[in-house]
C-alpha positions as CSV (number, residue, x, y, z in Angstrom):
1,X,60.2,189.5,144.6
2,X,61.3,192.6,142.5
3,X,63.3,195.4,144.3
4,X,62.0,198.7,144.8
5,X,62.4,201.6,142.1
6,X,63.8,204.8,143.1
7,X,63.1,207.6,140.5
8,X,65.8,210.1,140.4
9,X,65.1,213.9,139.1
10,X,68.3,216.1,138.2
11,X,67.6,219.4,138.3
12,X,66.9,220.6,141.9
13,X,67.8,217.4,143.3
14,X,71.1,216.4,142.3
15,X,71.9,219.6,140.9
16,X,70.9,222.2,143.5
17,X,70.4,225.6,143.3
18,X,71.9,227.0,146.5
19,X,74.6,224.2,147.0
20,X,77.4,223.7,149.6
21,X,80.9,223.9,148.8
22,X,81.5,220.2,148.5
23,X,79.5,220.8,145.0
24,X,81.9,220.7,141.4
25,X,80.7,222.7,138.6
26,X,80.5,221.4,135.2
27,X,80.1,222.4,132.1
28,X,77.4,220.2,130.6
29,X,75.3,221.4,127.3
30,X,76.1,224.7,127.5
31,X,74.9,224.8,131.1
32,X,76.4,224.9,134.6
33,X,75.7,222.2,136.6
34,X,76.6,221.2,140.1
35,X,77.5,217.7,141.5
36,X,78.6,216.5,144.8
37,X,80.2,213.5,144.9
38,X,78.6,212.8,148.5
39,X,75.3,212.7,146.3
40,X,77.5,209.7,144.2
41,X,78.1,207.8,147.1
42,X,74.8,208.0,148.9
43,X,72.9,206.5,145.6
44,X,75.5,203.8,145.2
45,X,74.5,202.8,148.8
46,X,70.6,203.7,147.6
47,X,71.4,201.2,144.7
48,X,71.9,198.1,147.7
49,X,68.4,198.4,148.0
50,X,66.3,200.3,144.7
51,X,67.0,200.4,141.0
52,X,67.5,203.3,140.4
53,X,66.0,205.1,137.0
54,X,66.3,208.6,135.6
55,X,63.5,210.2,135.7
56,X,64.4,213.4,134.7
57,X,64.0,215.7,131.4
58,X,68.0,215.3,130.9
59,X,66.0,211.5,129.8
60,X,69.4,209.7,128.2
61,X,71.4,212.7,128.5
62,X,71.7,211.9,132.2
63,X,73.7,208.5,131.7
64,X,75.7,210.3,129.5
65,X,76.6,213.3,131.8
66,X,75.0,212.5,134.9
67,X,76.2,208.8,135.8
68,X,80.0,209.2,135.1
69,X,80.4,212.4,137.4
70,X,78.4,210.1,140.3
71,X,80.1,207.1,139.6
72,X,76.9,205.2,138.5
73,X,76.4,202.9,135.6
74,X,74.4,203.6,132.6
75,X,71.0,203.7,134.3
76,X,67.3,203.0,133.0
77,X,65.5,206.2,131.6
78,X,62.0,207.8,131.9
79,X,60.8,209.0,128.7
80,X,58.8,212.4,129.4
81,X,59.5,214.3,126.3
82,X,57.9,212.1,124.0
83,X,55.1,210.9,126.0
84,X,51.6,210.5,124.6
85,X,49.5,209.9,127.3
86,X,47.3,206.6,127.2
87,X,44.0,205.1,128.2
88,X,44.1,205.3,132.5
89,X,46.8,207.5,132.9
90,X,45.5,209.7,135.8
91,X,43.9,212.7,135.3
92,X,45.5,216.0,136.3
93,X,44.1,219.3,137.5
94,X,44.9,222.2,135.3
95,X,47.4,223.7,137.8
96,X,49.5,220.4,137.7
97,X,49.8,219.8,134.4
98,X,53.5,221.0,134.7
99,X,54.7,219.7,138.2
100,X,52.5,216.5,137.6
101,X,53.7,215.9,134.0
102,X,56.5,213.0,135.0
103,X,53.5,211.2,137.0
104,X,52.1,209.2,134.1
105,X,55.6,208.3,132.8
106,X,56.5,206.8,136.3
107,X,53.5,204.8,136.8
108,X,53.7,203.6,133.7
109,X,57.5,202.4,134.2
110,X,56.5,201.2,137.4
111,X,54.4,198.9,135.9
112,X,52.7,197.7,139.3
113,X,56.0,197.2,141.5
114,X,56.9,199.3,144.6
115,X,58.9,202.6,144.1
116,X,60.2,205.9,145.4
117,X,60.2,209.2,143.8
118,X,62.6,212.6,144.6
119,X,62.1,215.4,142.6
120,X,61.9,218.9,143.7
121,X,58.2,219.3,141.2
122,X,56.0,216.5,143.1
123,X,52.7,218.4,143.5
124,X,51.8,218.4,147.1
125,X,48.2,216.0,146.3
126,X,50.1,213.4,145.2
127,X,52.3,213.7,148.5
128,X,49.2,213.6,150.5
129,X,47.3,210.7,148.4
130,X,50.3,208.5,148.4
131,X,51.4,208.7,152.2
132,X,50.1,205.9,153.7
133,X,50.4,203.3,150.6
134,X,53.4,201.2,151.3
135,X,54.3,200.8,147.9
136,X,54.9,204.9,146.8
137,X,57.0,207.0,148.5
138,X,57.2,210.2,146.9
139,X,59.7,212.3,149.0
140,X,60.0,216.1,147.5
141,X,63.0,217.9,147.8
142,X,64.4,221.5,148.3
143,X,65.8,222.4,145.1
144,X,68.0,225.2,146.9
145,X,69.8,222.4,148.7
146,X,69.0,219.4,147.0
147,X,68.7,215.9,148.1
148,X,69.4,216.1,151.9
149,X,70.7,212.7,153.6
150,X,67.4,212.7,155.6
151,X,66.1,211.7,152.4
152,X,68.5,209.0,152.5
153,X,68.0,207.7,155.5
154,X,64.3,207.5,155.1
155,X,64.4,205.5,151.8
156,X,67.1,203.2,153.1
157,X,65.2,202.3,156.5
158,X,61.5,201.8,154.7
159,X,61.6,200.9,151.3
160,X,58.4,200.8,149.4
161,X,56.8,196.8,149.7
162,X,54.0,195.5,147.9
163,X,50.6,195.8,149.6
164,X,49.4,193.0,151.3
165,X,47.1,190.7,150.7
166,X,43.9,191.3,153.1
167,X,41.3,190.5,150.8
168,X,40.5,193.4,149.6
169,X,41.6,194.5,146.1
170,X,44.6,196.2,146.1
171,X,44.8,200.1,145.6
172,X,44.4,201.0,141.9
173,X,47.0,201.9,140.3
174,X,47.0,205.5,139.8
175,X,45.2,208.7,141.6
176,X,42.7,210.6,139.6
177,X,42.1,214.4,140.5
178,X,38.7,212.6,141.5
179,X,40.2,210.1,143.8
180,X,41.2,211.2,147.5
């Protein structure tokens, strides 16, 4: 059975806004960012359980920045920039087409297997329609202090699973603005 996927965000996750002092600034395309190497270490323990994937508009630029500050290998990317959207990608409300935007690009990745998402833009409907699936989690996080160890803890003591079998079909695979 295929591990879980844990989509990663950047910006207001990894990179907060209001950090702590254990945070390193860095001077990254002409942009300050912050890093904590306690961030590092807890997704090198997340990585025992998930693959991990950017999912994050730094796209590749995040294994090239990103992943050497944290200690993390060249990870999987995302692509959100360049996506066209397809035939049953879910259909957004007018008022998420920017938080919502990386939704289509996940599920897609996904492609059917059991996954976790943290990013500080997770519309608050996709919170509520995914919390009792067991195969989404979609944890949203404060971009003034980024991803809290809470967080952590969570993800490492219930990963996502596959549904079970109950003979039923299983849920579809993506939420509509129609769907509750």
């Amino acid at each position: 059975m295929a591990r879980p996927l844990l989509f990663l965000d950047v910006d207001g996750v990894l990179n907060p806004v209001l950090p702590s002092p254990d945070f390193a600034a860095h001077d990254i395309l002409a942009s300050t960012v912050l890093l904590s190497a306690r961030h590092g270490a807890w997704l090198r323990e997340l990585a025992d359980v998930y693959d991990l994937v950017w999912a994050t508009t730094w796209e590749h630029e995040a294994n090239r920045h990103i992943s050497p500050r944290l200690g993390l290998p060249q990870l999987p990317v995302v692509e959100i920039a360049g996506y066209l959207p397809l035939p049953g990608d879910p259909v957004l409300r007018e008022t998420e087409r920017y938080s919502a935007r990386k939704w289509a690009p996940i599920l897609r990745h996904a492609a059917g297997r059991p996954f976790a998402w943290t990013d500080d833009m997770i519309p608050r409907r996709l919170v509520r329609q995914t919390r009792y699936r067991t195969d989404r989690l979609l944890l949203p996080v404060n971009p003034a202090h980024g991803l809290p160890r809470a967080h952590v803890n969570r993800l490492l003591a219930t990963p996502p699973t596959a549904p079970r079998s109950n003979g039923r079909p299983p849920h579809p695979p993506y939420l509509t603005a129609h769907q509750n």
